[in-house]
Biotite code that builds the C-alpha atoms (Angstrom):
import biotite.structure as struc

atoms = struc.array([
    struc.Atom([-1.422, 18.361, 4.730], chain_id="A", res_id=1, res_name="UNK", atom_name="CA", element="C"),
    struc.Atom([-3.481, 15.464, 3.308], chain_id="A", res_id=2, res_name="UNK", atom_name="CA", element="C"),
    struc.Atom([-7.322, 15.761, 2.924], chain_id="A", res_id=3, res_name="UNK", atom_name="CA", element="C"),
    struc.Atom([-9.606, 13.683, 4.907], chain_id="A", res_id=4, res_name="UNK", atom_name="CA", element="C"),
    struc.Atom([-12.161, 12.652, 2.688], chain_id="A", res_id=5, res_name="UNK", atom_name="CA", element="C"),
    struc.Atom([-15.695, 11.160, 4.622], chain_id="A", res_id=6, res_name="UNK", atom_name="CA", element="C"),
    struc.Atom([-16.998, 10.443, 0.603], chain_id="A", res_id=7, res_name="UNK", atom_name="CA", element="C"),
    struc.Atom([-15.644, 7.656, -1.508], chain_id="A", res_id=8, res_name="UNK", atom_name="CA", element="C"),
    struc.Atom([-16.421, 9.482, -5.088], chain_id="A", res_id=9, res_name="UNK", atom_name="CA", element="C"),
    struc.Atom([-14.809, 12.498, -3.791], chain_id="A", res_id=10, res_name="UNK", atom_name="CA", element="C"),
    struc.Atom([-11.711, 10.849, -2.643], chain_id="A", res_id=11, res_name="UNK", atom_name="CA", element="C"),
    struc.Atom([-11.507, 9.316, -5.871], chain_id="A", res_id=12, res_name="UNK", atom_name="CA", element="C"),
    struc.Atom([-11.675, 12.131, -7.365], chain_id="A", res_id=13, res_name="UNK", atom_name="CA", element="C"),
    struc.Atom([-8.463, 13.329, -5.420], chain_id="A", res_id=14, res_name="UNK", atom_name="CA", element="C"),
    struc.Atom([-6.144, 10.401, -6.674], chain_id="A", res_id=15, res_name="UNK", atom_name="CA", element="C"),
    struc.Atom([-4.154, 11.472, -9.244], chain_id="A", res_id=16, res_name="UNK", atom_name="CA", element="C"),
    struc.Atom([-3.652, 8.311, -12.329], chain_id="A", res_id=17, res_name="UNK", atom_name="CA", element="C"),
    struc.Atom([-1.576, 5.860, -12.486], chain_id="A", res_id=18, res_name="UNK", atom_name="CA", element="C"),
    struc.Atom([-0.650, 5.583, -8.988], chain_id="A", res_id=19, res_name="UNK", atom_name="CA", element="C"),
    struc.Atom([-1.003, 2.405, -6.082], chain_id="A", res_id=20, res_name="UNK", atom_name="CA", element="C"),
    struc.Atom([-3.019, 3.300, -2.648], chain_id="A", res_id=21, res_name="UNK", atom_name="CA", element="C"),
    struc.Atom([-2.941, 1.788, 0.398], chain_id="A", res_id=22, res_name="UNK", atom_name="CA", element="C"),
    struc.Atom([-5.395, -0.108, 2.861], chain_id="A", res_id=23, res_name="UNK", atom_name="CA", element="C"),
    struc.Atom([-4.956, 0.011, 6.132], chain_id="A", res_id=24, res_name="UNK", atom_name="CA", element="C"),
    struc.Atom([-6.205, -2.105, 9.305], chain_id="A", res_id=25, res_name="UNK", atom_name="CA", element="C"),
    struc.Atom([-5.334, -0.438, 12.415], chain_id="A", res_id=26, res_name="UNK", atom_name="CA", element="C"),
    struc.Atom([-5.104, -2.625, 15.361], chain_id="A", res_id=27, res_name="UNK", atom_name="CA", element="C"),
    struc.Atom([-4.490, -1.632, 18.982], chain_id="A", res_id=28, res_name="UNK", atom_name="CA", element="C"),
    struc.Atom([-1.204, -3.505, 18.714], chain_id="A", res_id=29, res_name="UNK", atom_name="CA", element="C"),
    struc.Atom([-0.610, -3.993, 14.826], chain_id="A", res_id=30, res_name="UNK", atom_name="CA", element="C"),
    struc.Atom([-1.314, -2.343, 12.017], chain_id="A", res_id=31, res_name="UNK", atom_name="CA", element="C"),
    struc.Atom([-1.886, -3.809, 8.512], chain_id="A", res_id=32, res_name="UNK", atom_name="CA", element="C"),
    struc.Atom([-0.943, -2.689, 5.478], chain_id="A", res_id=33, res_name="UNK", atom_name="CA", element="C"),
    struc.Atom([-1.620, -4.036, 1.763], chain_id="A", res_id=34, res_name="UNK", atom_name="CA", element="C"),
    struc.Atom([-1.126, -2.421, -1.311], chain_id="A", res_id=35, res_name="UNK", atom_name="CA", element="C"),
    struc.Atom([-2.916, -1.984, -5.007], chain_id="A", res_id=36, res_name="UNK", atom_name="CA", element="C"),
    struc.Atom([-1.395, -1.684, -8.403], chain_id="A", res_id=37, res_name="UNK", atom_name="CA", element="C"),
    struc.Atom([-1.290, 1.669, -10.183], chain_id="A", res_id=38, res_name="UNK", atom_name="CA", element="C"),
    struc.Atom([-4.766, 0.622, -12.205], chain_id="A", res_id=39, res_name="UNK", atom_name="CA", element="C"),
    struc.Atom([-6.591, 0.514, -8.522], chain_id="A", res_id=40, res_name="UNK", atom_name="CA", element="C"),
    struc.Atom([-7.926, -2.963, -9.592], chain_id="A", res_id=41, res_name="UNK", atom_name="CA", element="C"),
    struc.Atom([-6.703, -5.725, -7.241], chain_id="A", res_id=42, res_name="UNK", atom_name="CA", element="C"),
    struc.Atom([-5.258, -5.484, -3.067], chain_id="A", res_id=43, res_name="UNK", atom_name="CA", element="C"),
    struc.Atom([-2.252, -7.398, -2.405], chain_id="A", res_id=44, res_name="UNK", atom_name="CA", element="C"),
    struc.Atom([-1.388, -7.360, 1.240], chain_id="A", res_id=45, res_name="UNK", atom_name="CA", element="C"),
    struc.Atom([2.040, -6.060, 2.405], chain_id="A", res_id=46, res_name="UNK", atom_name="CA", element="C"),
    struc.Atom([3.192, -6.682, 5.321], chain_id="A", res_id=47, res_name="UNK", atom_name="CA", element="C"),
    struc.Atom([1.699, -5.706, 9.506], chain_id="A", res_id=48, res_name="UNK", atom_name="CA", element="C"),
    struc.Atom([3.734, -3.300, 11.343], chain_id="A", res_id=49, res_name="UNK", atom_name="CA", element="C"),
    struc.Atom([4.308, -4.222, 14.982], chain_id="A", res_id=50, res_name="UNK", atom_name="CA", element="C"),
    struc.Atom([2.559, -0.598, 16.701], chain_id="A", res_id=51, res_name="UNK", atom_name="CA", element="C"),
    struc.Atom([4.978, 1.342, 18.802], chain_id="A", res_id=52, res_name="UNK", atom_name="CA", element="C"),
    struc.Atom([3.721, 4.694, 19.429], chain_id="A", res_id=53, res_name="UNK", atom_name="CA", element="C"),
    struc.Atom([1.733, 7.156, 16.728], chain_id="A", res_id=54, res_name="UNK", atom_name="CA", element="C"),
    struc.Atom([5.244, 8.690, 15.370], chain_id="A", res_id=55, res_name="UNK", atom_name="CA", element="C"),
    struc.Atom([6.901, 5.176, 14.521], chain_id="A", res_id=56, res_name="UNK", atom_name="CA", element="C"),
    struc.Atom([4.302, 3.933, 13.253], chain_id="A", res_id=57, res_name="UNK", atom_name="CA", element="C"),
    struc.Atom([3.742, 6.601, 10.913], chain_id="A", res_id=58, res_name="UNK", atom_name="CA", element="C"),
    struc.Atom([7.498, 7.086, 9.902], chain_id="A", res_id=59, res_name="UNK", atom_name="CA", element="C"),
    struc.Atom([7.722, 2.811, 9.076], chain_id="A", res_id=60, res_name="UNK", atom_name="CA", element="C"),
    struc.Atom([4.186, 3.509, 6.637], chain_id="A", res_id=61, res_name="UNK", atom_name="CA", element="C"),
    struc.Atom([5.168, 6.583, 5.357], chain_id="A", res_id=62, res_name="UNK", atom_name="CA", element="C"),
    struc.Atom([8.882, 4.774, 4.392], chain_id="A", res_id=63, res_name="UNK", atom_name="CA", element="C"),
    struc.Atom([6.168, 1.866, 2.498], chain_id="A", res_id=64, res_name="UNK", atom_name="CA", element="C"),
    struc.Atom([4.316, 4.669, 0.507], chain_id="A", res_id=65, res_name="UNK", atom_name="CA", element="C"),
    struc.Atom([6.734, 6.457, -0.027], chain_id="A", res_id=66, res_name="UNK", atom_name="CA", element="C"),
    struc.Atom([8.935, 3.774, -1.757], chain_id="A", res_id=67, res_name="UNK", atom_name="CA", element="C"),
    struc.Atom([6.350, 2.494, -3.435], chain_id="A", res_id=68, res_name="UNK", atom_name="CA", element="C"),
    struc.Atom([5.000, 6.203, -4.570], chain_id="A", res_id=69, res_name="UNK", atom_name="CA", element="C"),
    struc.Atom([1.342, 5.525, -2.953], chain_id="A", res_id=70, res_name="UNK", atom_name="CA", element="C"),
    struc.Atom([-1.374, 8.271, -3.930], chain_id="A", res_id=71, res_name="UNK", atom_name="CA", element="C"),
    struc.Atom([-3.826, 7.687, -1.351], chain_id="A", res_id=72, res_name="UNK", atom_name="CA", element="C"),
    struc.Atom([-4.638, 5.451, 2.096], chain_id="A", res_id=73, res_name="UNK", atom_name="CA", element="C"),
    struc.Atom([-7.436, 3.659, 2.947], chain_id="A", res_id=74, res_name="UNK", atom_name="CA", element="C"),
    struc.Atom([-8.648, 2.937, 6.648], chain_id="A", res_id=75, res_name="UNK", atom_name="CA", element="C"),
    struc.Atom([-10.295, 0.698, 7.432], chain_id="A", res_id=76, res_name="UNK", atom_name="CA", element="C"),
    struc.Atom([-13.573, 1.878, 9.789], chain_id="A", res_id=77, res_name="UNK", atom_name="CA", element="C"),
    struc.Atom([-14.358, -0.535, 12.842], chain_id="A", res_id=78, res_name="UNK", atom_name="CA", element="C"),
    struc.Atom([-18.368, 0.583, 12.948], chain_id="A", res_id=79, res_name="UNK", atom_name="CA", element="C"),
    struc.Atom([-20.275, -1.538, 15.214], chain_id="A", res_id=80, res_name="UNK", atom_name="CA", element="C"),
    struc.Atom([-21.832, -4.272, 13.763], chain_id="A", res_id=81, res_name="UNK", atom_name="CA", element="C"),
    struc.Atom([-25.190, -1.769, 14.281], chain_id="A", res_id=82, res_name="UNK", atom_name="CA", element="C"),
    struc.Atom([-23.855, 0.559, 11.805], chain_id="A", res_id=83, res_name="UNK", atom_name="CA", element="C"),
    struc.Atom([-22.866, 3.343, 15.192], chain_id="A", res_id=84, res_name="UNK", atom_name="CA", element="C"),
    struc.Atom([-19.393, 4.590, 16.483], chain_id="A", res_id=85, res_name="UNK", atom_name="CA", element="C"),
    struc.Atom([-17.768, 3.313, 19.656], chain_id="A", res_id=86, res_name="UNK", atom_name="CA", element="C"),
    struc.Atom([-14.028, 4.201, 20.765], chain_id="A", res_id=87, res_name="UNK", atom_name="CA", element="C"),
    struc.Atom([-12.495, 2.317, 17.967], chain_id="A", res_id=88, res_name="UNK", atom_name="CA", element="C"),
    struc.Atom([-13.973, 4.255, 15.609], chain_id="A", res_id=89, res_name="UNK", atom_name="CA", element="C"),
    struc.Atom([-12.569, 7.744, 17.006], chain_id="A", res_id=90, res_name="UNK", atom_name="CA", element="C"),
    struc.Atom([-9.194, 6.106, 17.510], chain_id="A", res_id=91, res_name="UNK", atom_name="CA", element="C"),
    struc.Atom([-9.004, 5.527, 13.996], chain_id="A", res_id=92, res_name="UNK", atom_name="CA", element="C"),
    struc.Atom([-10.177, 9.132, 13.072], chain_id="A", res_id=93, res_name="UNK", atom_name="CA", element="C"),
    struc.Atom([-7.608, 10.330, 15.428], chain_id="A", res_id=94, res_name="UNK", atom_name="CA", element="C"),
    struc.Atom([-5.092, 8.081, 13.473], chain_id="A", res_id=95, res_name="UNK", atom_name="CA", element="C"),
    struc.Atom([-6.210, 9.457, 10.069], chain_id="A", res_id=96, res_name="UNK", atom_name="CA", element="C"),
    struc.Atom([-6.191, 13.616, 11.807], chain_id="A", res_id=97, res_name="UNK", atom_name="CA", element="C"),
    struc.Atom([-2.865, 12.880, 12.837], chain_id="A", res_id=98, res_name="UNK", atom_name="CA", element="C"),
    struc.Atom([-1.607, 10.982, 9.966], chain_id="A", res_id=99, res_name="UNK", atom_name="CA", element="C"),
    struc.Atom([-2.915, 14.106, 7.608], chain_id="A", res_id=100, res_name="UNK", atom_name="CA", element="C"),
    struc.Atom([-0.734, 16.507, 9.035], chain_id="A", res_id=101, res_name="UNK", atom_name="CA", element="C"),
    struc.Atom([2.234, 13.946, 7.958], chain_id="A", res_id=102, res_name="UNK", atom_name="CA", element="C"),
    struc.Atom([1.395, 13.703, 4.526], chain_id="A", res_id=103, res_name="UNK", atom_name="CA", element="C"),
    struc.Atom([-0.154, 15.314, 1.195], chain_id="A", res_id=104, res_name="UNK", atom_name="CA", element="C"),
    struc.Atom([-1.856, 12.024, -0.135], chain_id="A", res_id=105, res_name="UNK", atom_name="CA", element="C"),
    struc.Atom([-5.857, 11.975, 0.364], chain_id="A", res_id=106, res_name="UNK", atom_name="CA", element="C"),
    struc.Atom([-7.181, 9.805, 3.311], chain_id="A", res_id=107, res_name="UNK", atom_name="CA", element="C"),
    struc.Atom([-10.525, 7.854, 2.901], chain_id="A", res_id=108, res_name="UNK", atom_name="CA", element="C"),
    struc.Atom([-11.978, 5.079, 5.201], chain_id="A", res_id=109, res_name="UNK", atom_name="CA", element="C"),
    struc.Atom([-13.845, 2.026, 4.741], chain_id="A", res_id=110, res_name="UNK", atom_name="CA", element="C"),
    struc.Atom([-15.955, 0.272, 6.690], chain_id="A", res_id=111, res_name="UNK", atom_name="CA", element="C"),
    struc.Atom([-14.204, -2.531, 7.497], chain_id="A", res_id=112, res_name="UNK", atom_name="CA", element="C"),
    struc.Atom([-16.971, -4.452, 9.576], chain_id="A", res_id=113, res_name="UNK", atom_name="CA", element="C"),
    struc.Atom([-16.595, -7.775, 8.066], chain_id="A", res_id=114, res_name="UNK", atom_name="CA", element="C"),
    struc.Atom([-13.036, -7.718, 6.677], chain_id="A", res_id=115, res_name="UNK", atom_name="CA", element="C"),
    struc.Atom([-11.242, -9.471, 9.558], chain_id="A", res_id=116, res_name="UNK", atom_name="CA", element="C"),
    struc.Atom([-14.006, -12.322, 9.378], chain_id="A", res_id=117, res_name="UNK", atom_name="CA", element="C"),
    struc.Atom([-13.439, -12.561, 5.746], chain_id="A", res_id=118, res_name="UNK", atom_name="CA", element="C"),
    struc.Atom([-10.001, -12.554, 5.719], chain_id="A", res_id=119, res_name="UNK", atom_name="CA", element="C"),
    struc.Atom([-10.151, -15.044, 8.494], chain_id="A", res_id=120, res_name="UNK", atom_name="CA", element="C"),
    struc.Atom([-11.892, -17.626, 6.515], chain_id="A", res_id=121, res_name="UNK", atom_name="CA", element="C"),
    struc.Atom([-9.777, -16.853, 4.026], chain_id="A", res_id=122, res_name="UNK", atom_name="CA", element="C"),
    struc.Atom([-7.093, -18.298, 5.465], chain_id="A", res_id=123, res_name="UNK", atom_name="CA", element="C"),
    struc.Atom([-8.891, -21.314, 7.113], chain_id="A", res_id=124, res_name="UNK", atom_name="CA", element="C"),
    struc.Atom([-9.597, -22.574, 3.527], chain_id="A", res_id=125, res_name="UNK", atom_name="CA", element="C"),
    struc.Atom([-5.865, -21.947, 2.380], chain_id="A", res_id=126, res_name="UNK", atom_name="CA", element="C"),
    struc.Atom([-5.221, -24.492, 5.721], chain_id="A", res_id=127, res_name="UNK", atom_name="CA", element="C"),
    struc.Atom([-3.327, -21.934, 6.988], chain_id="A", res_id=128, res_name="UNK", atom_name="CA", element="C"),
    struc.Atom([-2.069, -22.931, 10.629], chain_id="A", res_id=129, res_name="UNK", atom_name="CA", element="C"),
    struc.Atom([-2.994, -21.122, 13.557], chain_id="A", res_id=130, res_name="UNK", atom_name="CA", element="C"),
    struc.Atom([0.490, -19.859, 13.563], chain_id="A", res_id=131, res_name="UNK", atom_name="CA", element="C"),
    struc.Atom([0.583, -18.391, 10.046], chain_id="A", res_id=132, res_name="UNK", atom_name="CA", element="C"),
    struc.Atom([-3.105, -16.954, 10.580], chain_id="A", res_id=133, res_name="UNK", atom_name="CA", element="C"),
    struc.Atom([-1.928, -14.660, 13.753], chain_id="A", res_id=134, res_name="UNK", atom_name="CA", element="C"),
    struc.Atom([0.686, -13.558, 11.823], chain_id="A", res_id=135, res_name="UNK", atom_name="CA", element="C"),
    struc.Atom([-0.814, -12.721, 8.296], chain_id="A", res_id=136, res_name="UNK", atom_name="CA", element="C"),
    struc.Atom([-4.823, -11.650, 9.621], chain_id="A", res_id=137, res_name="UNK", atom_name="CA", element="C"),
    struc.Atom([-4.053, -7.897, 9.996], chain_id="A", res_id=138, res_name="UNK", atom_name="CA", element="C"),
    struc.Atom([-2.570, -7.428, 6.532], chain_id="A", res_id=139, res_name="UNK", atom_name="CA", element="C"),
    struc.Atom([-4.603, -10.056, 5.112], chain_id="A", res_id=140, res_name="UNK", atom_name="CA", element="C"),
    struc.Atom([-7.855, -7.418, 6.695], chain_id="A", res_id=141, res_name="UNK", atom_name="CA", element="C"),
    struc.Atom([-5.999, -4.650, 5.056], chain_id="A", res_id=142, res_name="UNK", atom_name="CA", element="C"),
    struc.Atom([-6.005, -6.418, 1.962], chain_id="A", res_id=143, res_name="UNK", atom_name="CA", element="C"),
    struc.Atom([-10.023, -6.966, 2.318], chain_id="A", res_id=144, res_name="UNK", atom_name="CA", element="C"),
    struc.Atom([-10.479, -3.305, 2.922], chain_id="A", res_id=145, res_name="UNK", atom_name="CA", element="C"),
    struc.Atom([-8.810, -2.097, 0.137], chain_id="A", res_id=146, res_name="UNK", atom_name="CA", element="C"),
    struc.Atom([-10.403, -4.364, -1.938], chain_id="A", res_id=147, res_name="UNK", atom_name="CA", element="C"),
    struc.Atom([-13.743, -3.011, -1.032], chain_id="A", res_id=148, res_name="UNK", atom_name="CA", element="C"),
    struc.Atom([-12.493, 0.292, -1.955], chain_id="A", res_id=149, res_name="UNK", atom_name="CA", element="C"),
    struc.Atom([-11.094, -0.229, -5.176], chain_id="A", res_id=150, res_name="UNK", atom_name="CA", element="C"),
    struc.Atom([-14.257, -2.118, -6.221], chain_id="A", res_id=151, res_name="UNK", atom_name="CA", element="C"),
    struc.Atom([-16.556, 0.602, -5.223], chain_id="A", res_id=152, res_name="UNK", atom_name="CA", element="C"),
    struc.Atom([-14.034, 3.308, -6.901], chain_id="A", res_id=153, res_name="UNK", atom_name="CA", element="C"),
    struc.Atom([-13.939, 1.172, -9.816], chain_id="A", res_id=154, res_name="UNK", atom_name="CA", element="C"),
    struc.Atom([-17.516, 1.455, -9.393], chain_id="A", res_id=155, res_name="UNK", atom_name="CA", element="C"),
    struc.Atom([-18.001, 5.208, -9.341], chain_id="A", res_id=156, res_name="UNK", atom_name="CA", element="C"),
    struc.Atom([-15.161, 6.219, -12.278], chain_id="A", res_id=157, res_name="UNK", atom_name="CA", element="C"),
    struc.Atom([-17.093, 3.380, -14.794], chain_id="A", res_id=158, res_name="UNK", atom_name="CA", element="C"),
    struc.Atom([-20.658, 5.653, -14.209], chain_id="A", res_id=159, res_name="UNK", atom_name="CA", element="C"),
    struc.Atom([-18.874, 9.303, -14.657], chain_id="A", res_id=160, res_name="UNK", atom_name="CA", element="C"),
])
């Protein structure tokens, strides 16, 4: 069973070297995925799985890490723009409970506030039509959220 880890530095501290995590944007009817290289230094997103129901979902992202031997995930934390919890919030928690039980590799989240907005403008600079932009946002989010993370583990190895 995976740990759930509330603290970045302590899920950091989990990951073994060497090794890619994931990010993850979890949508009510997608879920976005993007990926880092083995140095945790730089997101790329993946792909967005189309959400089914909890144990499809999981098998089609455990298939991703697995294939790509993924050390950790990263999910993204909807927090209300106030900082506080709604439903979202213990939706994803539930994800990340149930997701644990699947898998050995440490779960952390992010708050992921302003990742969709980001990733959204993004894309509006790249032109990207309308189109495109529905179909890339959720992994292009995921790819913001990881990014977030790595920067703020990067962050907390370089002062240990």
């Amino acid at each position: 069973m995976g740990e759930i880890f509330e603290d970045m530095a302590a899920f950091a501290t989990a990951l073994p070297a060497m090794r890619p995590i994931v990010g993850l944007d979890l949508g009510t009817v997608t879920l976005g995925v993007a990926v880092s290289d083995s140095f945790l230094s730089v997101a790329t997103p993946l792909e967005t799985i189309k959400r089914k129901k909890f144990g499809v979902d999981a098998a089609a992202l455990l298939a991703i890490m697995d294939k790509r031997e993924v050390a950790g995930i990263v999910l993204g934390l909807p927090l209300n723009m106030d900082g506080s919890e709604g439903p979202r919030v213990q939706s994803t928690r539930a994800f990340a409970r149930n997701l644990s039980r699947l898998t050995d590799v440490p779960i952390t989240f992010w708050d992921e506030r302003l990742s969709t907005v980001a990733a959204e403008r993004a894309l509006l600079e790249a032109d990207t039509s309308r189109k495109r932009r529905a179909e890339v946002i959720d992994h292009v989010a995921a790819g913001f959220i990881l990014q977030g993370a790595l920067d703020r583990i990067r962050h907390i190895k370089g002062n240990s």
